[in-house]
FILUM-580531 format. One line per field, with one value per residue (C-alpha): chain; residue in three letters; x, y, z; residue number from 1. Coordinates in nm, 3 decimals. Layout:
<sites>
cadena (A, ...) $
residuo (ALA, ...) $
x (X, ...) $
y (Y, ...) $
z (Z, ...) $
num (NUM, ...) $
</sites>
This chain:
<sites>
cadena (A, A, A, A, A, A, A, A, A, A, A, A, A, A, A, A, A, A, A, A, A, A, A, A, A, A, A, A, A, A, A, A, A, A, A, A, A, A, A, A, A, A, A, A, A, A, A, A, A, A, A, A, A, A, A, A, A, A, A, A, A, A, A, A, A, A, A, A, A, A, A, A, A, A, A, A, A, A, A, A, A, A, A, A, A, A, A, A, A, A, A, A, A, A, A, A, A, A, A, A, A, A, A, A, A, A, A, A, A, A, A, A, A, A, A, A, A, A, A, A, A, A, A, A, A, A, A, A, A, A, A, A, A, A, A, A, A, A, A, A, A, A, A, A, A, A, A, A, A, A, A, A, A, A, A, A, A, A, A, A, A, A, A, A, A, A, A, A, A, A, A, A, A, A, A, A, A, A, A, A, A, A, A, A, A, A, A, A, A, A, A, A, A, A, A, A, A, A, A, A, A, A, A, A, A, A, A, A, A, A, A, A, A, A, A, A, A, A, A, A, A, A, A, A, A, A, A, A, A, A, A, A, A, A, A, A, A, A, A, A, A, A, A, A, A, A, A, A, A, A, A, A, A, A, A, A, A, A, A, A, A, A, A, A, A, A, A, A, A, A, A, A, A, A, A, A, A, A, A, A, A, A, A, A, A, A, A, A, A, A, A, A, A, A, A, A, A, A, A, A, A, A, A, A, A, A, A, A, A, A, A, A, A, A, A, A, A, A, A, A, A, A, A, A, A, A, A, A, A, A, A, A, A, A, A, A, A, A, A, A, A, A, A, A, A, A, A, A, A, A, A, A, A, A, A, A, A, A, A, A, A, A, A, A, A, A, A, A, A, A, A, A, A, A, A, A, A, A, A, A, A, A, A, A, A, A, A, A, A, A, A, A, A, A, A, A, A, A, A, A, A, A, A, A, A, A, A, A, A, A, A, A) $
residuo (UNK, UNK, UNK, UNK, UNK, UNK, UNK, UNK, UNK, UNK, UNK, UNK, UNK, UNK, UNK, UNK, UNK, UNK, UNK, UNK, UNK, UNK, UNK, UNK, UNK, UNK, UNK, UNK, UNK, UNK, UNK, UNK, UNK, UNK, UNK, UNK, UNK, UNK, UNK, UNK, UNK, UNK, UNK, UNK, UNK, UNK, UNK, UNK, UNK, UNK, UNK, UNK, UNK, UNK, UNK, UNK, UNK, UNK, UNK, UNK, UNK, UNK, UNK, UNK, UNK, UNK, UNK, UNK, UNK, UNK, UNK, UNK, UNK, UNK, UNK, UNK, UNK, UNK, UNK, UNK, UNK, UNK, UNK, UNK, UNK, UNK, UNK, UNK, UNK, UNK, UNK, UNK, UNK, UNK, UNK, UNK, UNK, UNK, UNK, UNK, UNK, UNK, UNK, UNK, UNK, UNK, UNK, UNK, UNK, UNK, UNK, UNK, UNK, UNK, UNK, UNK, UNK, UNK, UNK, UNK, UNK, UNK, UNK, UNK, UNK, UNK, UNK, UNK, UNK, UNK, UNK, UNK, UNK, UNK, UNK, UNK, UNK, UNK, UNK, UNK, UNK, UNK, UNK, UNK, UNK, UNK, UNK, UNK, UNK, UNK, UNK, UNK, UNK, UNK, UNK, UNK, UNK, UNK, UNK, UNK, UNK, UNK, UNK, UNK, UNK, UNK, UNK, UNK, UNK, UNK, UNK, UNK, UNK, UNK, UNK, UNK, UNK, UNK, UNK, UNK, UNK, UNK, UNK, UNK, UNK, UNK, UNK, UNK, UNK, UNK, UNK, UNK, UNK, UNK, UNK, UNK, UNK, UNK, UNK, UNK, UNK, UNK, UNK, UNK, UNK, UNK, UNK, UNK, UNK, UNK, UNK, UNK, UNK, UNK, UNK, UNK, UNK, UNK, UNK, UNK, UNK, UNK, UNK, UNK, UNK, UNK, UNK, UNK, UNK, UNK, UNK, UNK, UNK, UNK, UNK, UNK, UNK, UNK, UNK, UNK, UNK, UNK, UNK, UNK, UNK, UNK, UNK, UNK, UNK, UNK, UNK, UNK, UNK, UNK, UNK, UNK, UNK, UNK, UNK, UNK, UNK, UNK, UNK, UNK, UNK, UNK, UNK, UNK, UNK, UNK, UNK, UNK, UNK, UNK, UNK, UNK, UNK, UNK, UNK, UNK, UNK, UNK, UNK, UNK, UNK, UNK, UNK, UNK, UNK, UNK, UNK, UNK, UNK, UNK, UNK, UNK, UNK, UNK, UNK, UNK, UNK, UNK, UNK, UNK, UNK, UNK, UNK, UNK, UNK, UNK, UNK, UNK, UNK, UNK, UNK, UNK, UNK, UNK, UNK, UNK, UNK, UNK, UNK, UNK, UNK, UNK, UNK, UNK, UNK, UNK, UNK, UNK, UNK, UNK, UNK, UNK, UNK, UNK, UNK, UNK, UNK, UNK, UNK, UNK, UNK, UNK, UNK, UNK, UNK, UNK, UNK, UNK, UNK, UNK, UNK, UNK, UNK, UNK, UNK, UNK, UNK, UNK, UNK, UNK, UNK, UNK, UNK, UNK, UNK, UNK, UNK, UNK, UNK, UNK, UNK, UNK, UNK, UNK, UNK, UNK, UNK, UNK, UNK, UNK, UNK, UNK, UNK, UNK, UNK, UNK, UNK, UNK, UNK, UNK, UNK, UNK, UNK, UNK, UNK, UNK, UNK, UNK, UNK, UNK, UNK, UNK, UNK, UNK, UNK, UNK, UNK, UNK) $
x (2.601, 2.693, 2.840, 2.652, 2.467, 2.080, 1.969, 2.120, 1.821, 1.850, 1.796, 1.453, 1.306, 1.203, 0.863, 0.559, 0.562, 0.173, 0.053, 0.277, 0.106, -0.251, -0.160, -0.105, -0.412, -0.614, -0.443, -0.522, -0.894, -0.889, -0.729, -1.076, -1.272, -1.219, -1.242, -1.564, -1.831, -1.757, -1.403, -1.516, -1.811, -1.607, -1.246, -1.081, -1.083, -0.781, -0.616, -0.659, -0.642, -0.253, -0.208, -0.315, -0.086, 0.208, 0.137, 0.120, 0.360, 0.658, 0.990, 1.140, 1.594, 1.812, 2.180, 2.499, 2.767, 3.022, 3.064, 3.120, 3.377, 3.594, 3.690, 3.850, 3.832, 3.933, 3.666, 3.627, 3.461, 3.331, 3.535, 3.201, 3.184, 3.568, 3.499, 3.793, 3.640, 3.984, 3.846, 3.499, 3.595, 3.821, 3.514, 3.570, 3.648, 3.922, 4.059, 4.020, 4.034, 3.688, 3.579, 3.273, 3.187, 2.938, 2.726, 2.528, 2.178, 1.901, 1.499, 1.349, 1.540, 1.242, 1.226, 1.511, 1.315, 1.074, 0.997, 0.892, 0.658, 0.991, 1.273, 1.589, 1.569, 1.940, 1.966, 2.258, 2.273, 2.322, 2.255, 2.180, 2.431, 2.463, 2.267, 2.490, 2.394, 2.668, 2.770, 3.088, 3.355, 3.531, 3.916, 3.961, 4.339, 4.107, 4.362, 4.244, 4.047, 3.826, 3.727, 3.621, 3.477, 3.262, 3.166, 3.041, 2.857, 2.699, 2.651, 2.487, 2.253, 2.140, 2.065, 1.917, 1.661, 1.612, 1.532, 1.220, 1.064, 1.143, 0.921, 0.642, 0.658, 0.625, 0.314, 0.205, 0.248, 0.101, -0.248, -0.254, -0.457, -0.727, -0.758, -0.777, -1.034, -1.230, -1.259, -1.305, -1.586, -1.794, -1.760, -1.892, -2.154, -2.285, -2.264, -2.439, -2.747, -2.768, -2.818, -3.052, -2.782, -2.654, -2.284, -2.355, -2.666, -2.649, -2.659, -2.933, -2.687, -2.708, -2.594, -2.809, -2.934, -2.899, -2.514, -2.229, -2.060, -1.765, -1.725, -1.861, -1.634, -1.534, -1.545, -1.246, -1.114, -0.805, -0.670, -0.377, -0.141, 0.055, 0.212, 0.031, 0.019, -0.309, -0.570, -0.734, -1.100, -1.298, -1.601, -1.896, -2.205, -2.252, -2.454, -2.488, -2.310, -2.422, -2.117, -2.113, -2.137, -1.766, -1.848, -2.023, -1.720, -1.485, -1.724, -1.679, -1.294, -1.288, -1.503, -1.291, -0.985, -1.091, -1.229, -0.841, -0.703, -0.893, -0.806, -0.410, -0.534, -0.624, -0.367, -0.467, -0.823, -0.814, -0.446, -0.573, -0.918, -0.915, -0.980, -1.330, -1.433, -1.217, -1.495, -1.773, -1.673, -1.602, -1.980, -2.081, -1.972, -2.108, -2.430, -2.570, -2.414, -2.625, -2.915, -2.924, -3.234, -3.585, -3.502, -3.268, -2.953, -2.678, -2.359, -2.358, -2.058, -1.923, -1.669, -1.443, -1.331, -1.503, -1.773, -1.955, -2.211, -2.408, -2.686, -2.876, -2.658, -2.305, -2.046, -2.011, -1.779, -1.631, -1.350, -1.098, -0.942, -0.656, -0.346, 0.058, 0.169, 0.490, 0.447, 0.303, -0.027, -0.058, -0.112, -0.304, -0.567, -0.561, -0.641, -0.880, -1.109, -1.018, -1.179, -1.515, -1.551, -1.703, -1.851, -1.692, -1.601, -1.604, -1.449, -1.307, -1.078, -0.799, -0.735, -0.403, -0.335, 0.024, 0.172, 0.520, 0.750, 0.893, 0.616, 0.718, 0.881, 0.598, 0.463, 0.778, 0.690, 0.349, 0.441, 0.713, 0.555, 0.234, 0.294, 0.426, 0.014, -0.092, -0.370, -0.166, -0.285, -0.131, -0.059, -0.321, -0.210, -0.136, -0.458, -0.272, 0.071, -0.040, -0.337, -0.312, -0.547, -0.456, -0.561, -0.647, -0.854, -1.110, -0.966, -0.872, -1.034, -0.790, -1.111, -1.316, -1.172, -1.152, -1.060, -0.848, -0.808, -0.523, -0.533, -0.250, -0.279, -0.041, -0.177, 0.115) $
y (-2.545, -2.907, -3.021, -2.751, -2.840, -2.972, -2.708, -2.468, -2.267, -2.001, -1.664, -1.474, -1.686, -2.012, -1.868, -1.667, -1.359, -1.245, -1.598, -1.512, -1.180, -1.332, -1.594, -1.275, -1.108, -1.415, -1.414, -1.079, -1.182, -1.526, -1.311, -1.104, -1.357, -1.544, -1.295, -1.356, -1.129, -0.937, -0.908, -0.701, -0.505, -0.353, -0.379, -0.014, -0.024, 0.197, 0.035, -0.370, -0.201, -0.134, -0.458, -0.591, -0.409, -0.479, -0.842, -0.889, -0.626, -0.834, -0.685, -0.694, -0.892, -0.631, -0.729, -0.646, -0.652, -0.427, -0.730, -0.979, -1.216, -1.531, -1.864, -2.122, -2.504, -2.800, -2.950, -3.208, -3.029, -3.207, -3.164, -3.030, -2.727, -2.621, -2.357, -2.525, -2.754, -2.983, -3.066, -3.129, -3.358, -3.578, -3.581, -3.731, -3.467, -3.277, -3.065, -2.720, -2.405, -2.285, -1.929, -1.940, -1.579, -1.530, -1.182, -1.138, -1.073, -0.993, -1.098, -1.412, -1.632, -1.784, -1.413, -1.499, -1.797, -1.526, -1.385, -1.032, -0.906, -0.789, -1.008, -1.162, -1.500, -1.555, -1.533, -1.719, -1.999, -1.972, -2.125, -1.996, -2.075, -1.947, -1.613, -1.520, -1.570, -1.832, -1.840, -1.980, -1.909, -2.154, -2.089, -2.195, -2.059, -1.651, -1.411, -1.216, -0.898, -1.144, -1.325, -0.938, -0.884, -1.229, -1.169, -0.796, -0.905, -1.173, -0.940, -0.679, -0.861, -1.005, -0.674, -0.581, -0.854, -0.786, -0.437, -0.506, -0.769, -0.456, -0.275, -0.523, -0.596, -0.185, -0.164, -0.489, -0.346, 0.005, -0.177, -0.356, -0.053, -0.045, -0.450, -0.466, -0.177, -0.265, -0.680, -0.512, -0.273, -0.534, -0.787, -0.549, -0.396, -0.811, -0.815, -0.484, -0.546, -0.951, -0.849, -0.522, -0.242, 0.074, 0.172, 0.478, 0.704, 1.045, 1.287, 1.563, 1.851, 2.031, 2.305, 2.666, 2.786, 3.151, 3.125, 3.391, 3.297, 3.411, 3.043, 2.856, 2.527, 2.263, 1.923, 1.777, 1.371, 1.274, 0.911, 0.770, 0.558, 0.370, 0.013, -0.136, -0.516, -0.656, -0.509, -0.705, -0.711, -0.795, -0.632, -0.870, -0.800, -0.472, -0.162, 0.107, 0.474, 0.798, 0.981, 1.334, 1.364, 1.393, 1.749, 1.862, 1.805, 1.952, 2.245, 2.334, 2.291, 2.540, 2.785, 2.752, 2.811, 3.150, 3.258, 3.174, 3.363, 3.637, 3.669, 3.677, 3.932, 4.149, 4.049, 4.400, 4.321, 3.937, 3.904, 4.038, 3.768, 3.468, 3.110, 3.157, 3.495, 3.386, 3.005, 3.212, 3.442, 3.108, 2.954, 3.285, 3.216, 2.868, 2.868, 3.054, 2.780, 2.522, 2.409, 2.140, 1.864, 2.053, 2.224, 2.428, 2.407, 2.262, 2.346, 2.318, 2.470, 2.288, 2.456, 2.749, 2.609, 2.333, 2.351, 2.023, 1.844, 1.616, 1.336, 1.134, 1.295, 1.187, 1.358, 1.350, 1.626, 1.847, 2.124, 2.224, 2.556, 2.645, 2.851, 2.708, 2.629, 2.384, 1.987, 1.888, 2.105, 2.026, 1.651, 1.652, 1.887, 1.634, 1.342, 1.609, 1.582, 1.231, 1.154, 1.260, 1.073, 0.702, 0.630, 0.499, 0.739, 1.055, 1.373, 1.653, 1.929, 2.069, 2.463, 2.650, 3.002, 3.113, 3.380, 3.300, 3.493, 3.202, 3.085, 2.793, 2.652, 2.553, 2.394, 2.210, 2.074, 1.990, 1.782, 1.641, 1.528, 1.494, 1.062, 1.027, 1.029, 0.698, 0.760, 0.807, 0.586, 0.814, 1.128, 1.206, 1.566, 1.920, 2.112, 2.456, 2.567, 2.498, 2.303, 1.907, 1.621, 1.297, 0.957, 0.849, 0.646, 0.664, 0.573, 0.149, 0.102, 0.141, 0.016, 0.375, 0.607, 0.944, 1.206, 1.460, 1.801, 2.002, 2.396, 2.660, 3.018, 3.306, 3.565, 3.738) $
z (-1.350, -1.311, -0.979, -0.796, -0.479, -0.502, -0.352, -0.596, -0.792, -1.069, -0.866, -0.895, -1.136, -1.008, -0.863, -0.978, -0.788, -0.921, -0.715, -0.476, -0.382, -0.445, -0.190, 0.030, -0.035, 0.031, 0.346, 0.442, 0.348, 0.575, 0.879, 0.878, 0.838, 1.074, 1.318, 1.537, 1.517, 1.889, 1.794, 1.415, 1.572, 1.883, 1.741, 1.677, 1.287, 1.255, 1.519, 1.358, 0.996, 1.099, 1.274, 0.904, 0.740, 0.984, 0.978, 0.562, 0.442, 0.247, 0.377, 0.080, 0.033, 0.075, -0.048, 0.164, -0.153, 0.113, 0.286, 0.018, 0.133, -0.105, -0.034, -0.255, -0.322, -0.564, -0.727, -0.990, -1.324, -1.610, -1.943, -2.117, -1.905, -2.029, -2.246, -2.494, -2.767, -2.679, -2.303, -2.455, -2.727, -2.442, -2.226, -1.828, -1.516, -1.435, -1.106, -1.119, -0.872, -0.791, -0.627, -0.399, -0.379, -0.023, -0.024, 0.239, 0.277, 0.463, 0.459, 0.354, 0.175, 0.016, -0.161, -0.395, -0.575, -0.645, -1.012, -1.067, -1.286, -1.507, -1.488, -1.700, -1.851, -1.776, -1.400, -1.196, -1.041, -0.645, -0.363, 0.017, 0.315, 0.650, 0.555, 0.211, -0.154, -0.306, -0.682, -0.819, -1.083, -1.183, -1.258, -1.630, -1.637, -1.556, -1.466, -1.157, -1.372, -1.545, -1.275, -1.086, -1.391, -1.415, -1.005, -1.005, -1.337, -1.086, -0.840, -1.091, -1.199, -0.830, -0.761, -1.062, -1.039, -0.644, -0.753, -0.945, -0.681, -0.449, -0.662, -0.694, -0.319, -0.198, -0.455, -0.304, 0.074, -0.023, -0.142, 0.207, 0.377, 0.145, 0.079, 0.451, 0.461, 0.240, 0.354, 0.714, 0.622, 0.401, 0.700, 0.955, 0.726, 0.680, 1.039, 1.128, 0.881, 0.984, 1.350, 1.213, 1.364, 1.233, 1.306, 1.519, 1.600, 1.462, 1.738, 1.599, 1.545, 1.200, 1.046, 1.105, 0.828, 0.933, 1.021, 0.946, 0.569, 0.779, 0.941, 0.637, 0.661, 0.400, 0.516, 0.513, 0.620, 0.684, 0.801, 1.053, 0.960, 1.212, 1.235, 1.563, 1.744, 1.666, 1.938, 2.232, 2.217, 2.587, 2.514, 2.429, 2.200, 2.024, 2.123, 1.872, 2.017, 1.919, 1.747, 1.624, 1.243, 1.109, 0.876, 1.177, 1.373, 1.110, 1.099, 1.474, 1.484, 1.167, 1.401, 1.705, 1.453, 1.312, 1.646, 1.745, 1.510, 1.586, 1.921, 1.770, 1.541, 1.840, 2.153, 2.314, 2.313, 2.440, 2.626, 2.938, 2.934, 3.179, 3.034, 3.097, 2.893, 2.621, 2.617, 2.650, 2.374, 2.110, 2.266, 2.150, 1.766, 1.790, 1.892, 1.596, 1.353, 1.449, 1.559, 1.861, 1.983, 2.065, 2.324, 2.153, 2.363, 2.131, 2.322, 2.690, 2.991, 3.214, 3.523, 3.342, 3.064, 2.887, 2.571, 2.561, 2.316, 2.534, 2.373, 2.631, 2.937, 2.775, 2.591, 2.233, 2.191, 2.428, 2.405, 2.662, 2.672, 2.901, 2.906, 2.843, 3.114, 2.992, 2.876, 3.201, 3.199, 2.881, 2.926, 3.209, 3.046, 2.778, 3.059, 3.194, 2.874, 2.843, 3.121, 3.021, 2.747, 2.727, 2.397, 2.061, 1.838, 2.071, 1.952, 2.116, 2.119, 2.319, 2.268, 2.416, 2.470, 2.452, 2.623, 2.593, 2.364, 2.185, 2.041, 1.804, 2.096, 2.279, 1.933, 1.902, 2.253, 2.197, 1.856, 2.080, 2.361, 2.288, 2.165, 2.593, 2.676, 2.777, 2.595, 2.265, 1.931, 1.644, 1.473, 1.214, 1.023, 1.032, 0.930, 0.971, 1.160, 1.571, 1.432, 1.484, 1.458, 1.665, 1.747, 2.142, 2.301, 2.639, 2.937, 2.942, 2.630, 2.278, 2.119, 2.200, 1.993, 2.060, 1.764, 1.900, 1.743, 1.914, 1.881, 2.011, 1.962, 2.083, 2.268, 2.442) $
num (1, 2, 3, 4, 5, 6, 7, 8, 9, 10, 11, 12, 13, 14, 15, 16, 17, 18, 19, 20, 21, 22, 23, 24, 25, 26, 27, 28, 29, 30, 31, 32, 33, 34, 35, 36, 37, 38, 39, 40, 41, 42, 43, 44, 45, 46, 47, 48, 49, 50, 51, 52, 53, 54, 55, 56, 57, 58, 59, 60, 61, 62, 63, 64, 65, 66, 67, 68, 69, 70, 71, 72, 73, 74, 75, 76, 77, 78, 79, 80, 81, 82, 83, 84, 85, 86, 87, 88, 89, 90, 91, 92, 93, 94, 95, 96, 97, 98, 99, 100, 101, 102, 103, 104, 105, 106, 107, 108, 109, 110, 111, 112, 113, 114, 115, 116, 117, 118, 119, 120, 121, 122, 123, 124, 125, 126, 127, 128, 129, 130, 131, 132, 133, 134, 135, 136, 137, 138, 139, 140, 141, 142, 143, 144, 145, 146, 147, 148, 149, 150, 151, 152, 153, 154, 155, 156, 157, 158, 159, 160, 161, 162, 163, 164, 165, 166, 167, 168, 169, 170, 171, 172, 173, 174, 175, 176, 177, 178, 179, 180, 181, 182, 183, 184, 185, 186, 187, 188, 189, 190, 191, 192, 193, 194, 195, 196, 197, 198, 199, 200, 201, 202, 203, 204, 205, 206, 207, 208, 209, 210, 211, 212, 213, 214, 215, 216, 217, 218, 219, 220, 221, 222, 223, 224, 225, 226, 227, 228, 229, 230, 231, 232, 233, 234, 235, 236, 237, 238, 239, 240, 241, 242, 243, 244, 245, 246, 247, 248, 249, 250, 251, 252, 253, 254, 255, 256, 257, 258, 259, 260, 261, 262, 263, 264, 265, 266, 267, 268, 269, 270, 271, 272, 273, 274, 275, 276, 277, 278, 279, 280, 281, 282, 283, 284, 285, 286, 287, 288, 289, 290, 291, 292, 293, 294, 295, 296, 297, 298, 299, 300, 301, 302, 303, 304, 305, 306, 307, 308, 309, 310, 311, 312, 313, 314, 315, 316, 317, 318, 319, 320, 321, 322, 323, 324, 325, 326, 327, 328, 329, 330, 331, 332, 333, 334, 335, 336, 337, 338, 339, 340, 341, 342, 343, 344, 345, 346, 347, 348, 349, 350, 351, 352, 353, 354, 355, 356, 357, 358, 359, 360, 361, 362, 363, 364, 365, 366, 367, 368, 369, 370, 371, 372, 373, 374, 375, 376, 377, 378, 379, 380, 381, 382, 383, 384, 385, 386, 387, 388, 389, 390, 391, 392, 393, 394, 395, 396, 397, 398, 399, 400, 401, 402, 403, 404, 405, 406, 407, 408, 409, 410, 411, 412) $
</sites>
């Protein structure tokens, strides 16, 4: 439209949107890379994954048309833009009413010069001012219907066009996670073989090969996701941890579940046992499912209620089982088995026995509560009603991981 501002630009057309979002990726890629090697080898992976993913996602325009708002001026139009052939033919400029229609908007306004992978070759012509989305109409003798008409017909097809770069953009930011992932993984793998490490020692725990089909386990994996600041690395040079193999892991929470639900199965037998019979019964169940280092201890106890898998004298996994006692004793048993932990990627397990009545109370209160521990990184999933896997981390370190498997069972 002539006499528009220089800064006008046809909406959603004026970029490519596919270079736009390669641009992004090769973001995404330099933001790894130049990470130095300290920061990638001790770095919580879930932890800077999310920072990633917070830090490139495209928040895509979202268009206010509620609070679209008028104003009017005179401006001088040039006869060829009169849609009568009798202005045309006379040629020169002549003074006419024109509508400035103002929608607001928010997101970046750099957005709207964007193309999307499906777009219209007729968008309008707007410009941006003072946060809105301008377009005129200019009053050829329009009686007021026509010139609603003409607007919303604007308006439409703003949002129309908005819509599909909406949809390109939430593809774009649900491929972040895995981009990031995989750039992450292929930089620490370089890094690991360069400097002749591997990621983690095994600790030697296997499977028995005698073991009840009762508490035969699938292994199952399951990932957090969680929008976090990027995380603050101090730690210098790399040592490689032991960690506990992950199907192991999900092969002793499945025990300690069935074992559970047996005692629920059977309140008369097991309501009546203290904290400590009702370890020593699940240590019972264990043992014969696996096989430990040569001396043939796997699982160790420790006071009344703790089952712990030690390698050279530290925890890899350990297990805390105490009664309900309200919100309070359960985060502090949870800063209990925190506090035994030091190495990356430690696992461990908190189990609860209920004996109130109200049963889906207290697991109301655990979900709820449970994200107040200062220790809190995320909520992973629900593996089975009063089953819960979570996210924390060792004491001052966000960077140590610690796989949390929270277990409540009613016993009243």
């Amino acid at each position: 439209m002539r006499g528009y501002r220089r800064d006008s630009f046809h909406a959603f057309s004026e970029l490519d949107g596919f270079s736009m979002l390669e641009n992004q990726r090769s973001a995404i890629d330099q933001a790894v890379k130049r990470q130095n090697d300290d920061y990638i080898l001790n770095v919580n992976r879930e932890e800077y994954i999310q920072h990633l993913v917070s830090e490139f996602s495209i928040e895509p325009i979202e268009i206010h048309k509620d609070s679209l708002s008028v104003s009017t001026h005179e401006e001088m139009i040039p006869a060829e833009m009169h849609p009568s052939s009798y202005f045309m033919d006379r040629g020169g400029s002549y003074q006419r009413d024109v509508l400035v229609f103002h929608l607001p908007f928010t997101g970046d306004q750099q957005l709207l010069k964007v193309r999307a992978s499906t777009y219209s070759m007729s968008a309008p012509l707007i410009t941006v001012v003072q946060g809105c989305i301008c377009f005129k109409i200019i009053n050829f003798n329009l009686d007021a219907q026509r010139i609603k008409q003409d607007s919303e017909q604007t308006i439409q097809s703003l949002e129309t066009q908005n819509g599909y770069l909406t949809n390109d953009l939430a593809k774009f930011n649900a491929s972040i996670e895995q981009h990031a992932s995989r750039i992450f993984d292929a930089k620490k793998e370089q890094l690991l073989s360069k400097n002749d490490l591997i990621a983690s020692l095994g600790v030697p725990v296997r499977e028995s090969g005698n073991k009840s089909s009762t508490f035969s386990v699938p292994a199952k994996r399951t990932k957090a996701i969680a929008t976090k600041p990027k995380p603050q690395v101090t730690e210098k040079g790399y040592t490689p941890e032991p960690t506990l193999d992950t199907t192991i892991y999900a092969q002793i929470l499945k025990i300690i579940h069935d074992v559970g639900k047996q005692f629920e199965r059977l309140p008369s037998t097991y309501s009546e046992k203290d904290e400590e019979h009702l370890r020593d019964h699940m240590l019972l169940i264990l043992e014969p499912n696996f096989e430990g280092s040569a001396t043939g201890e796997t699982f160790n106890k420790s006071g009344k209620t703790d089952i712990l898998l030690r390698h050279e004298g530290k925890n890899v996994f350990i297990a805390e089982l105490k009664f309900w006692h309200g919100k309070k004793g359960f985060l502090e048993t949870i800063s209990q088995l925190l506090g035994y932990l030091t190495w990356r990627d430690s696992k461990a397990a908190v189990v609860m026995f209920v004996r109130n009545k109200d049963f889906m109370a207290v697991l109301e209160t655990a979900k709820e509560y449970i994200s107040e521990h200062d220790n809190y990184l995320g909520f992973v999933s629900e593996e089975d009603e009063g089953w819960y896997h979570y996210r924390f981390h060792v004491n001052e370190d966000k960077n140590r991981e610690v796989k949390l498997s929270v277990m409540l069972f009613h016993i009243p």
